[in-house]
C-alpha positions in Angstrom: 0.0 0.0 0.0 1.5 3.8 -0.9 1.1 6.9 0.5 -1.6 8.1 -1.6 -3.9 4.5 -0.9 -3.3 5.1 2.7 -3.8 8.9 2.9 -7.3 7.8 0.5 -8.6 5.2 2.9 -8.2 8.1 6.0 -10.0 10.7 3.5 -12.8 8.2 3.1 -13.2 7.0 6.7 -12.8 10.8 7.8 -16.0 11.7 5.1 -18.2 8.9 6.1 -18.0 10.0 9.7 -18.7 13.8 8.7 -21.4 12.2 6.3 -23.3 10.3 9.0 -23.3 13.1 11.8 -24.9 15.4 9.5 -27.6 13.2 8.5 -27.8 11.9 12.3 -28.0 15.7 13.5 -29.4 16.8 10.2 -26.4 19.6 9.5 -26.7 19.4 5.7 -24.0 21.1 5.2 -21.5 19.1 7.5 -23.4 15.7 5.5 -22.7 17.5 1.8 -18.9 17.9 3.1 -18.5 14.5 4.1 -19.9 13.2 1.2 -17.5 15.6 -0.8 -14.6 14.3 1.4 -15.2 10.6 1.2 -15.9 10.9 -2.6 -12.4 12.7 -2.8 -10.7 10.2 -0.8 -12.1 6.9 -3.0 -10.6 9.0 -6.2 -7.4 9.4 -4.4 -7.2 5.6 -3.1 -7.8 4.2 -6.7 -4.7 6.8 -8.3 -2.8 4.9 -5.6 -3.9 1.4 -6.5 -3.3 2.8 -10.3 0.3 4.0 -9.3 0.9 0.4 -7.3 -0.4 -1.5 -10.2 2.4 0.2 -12.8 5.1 0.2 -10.3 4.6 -3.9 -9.5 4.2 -4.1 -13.8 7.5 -2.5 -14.3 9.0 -4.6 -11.9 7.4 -7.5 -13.4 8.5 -6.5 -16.8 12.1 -5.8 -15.1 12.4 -9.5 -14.1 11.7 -10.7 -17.1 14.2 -8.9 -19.1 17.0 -10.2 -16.4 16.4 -13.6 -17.4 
C-alpha cells in the first residue's frame, strides 16, 4: 500500500464519519462535506492502487528482461 492509498482510505473514513453526523443531527452542510470528502478520498485511493499497479508491472516487466 503507498502513500496516496493510505492517505485515501483516511479521506474516506474521515468523510463517512462527517457524512453520518450530518444526516444523524441533520447539518446538511457538514453531511454535503463529508460526502465531498469521502468521494475525494475513493478517487485518491484508486490513483494509488493505479500507481501500485504500474510500479509492481514494471518490476514484473524488469524481471523478465533479467532472465
Amino acid at each position: 500500500m503507498n502513500k496516496d492509498e493510505m492517505e485515501g482510505k483516511k479521506k474516506n473514513v474521515k468523510g463517512r464519519i462527517k457524512e453520518a453526523v450530518g444526516t444523524v443531527t441533520g447539518n446538511k452542510n457538514l453531511e454535503s462535506e463529508g460526502a465531498g470528502e469521502r468521494a475525494d478520498g475513493a478517487a485518491q485511493e484508486q490513483v494509488g492502487k493505479a500507481k501500485r499497479k504500474v510500479g509492481e508491472a514494471i518490476e514484473d516487466f524488469g524481471k523478465k528482461l533479467k532472465r
